[in-house]
KEFI-722575 format. One line per 3 residues: for each residue x, y, z of N, C-alpha, C. Coordinates in steps of 0.05 Angstrom, whole numbers, always signed. Example, Ala and Ser with C-alpha at 12.3 -4.5 7.8 and 13.67 -1.06 7.14 Angstrom:
BEGIN
+264/-114/+156/+246/-90/+156/+264/-66/+156; +257/-45/+142/+273/-21/+143/+258/+1/+157
//
This chain:
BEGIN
-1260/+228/+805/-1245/+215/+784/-1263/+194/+771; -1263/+193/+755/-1278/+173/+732/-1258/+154/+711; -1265/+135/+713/-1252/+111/+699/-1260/+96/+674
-1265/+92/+655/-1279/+71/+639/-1256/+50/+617; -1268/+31/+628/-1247/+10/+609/-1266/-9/+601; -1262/-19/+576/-1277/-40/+558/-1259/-65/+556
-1277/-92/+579/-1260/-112/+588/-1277/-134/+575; -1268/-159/+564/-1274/-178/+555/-1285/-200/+578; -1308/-205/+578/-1313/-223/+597/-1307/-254/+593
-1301/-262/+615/-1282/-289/+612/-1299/-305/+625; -1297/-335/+612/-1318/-351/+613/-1326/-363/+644; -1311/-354/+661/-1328/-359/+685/-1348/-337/+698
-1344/-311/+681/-1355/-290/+701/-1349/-276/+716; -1332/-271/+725/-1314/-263/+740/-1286/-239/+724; -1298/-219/+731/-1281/-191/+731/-1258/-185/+763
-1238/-179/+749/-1217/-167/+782/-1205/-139/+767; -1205/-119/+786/-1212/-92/+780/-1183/-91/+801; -1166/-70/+783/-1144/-63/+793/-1150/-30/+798
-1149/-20/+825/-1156/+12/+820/-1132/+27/+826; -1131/+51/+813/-1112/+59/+810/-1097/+76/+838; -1078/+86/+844/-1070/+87/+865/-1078/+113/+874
-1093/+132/+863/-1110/+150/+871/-1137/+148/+881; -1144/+117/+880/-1159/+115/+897/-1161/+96/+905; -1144/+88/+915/-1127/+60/+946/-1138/+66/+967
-1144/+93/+976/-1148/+95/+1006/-1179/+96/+1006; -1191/+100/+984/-1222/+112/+981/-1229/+86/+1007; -1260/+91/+1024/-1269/+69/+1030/-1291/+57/+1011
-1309/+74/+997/-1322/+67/+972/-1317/+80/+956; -1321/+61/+927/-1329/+72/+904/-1352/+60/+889; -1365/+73/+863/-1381/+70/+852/-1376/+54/+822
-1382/+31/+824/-1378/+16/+800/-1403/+4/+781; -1402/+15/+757/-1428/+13/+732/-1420/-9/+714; -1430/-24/+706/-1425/-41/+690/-1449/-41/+664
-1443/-36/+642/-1454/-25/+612/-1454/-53/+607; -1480/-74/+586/-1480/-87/+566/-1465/-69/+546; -1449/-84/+527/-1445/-69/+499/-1449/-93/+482
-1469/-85/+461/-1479/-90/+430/-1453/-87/+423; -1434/-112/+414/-1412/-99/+393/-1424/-124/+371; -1439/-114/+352/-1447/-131/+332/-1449/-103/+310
-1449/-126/+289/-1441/-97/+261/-1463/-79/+254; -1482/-101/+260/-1517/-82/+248/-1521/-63/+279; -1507/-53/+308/-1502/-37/+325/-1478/-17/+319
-1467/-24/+303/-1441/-9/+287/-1444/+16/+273; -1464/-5/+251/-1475/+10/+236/-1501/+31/+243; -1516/+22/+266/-1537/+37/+271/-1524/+64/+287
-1500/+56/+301/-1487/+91/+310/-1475/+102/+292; -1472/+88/+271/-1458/+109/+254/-1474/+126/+231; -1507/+111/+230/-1528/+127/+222/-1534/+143/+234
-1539/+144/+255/-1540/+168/+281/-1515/+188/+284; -1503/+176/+279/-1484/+204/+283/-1480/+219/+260; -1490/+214/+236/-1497/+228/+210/-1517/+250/+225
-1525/+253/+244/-1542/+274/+244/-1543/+286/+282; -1515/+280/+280/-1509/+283/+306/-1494/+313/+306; -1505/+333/+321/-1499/+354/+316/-1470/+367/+327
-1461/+351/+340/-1435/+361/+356/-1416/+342/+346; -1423/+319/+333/-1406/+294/+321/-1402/+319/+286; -1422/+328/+281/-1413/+335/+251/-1397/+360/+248
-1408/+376/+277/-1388/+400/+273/-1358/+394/+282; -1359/+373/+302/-1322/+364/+308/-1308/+347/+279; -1326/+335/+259/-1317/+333/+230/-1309/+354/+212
-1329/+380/+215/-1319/+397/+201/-1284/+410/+208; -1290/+408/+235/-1267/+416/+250/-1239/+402/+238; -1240/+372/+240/-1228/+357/+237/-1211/+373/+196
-1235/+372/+186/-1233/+370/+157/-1214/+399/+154; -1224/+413/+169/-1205/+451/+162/-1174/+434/+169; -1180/+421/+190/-1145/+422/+206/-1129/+406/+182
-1146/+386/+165/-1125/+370/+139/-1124/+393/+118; -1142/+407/+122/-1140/+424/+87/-1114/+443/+94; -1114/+455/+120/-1095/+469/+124/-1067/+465/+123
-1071/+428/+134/-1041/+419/+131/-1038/+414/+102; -1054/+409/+91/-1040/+397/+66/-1040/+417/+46; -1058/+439/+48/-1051/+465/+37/-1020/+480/+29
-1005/+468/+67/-983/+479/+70/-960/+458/+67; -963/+433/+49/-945/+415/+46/-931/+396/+69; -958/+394/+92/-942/+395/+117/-944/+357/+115
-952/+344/+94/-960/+320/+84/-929/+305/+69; -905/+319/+79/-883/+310/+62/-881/+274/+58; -874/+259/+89/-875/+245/+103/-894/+220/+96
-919/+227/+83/-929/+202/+79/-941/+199/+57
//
């Protein structure tokens, strides 16, 4: 089982990790802790990258058939 949550660190340092009840009994687990860049010029640099991200542009195309189709078929009453 794999987990990931994006938690705000609070000014003493100090994280408390609630695990879920599927793994209460574990005796270990494995915990990773990621820096994240959330600054705009890191924003912007994944979203230049994913302009040429090859599995990010075909799940866009994907995306794009599924609106033409709805709205092809008036399925856009609603908003």
């Amino acid at each position: 089982m794999s987990i990931e949550q994006i938690v705000d660190v609070p000014a003493n340092g100090k994280l408390t990790i609630q695990l879920p009840s599927s793994l209460k009994d574990r005796k270990r687990v494995k915990l990773i802790i990621n820096d994240i860049e959330d600054t705009l010029e890191n924003k912007i640099s994944l979203l230049k990258a994913a302009c040429n991200d090859k599995d990010f542009l075909t799940d866009m195309q994907e995306v794009n058939k599924d609106f033409e189709f709805v709205e092809s078929n008036n399925q856009f009453t609603n908003c």
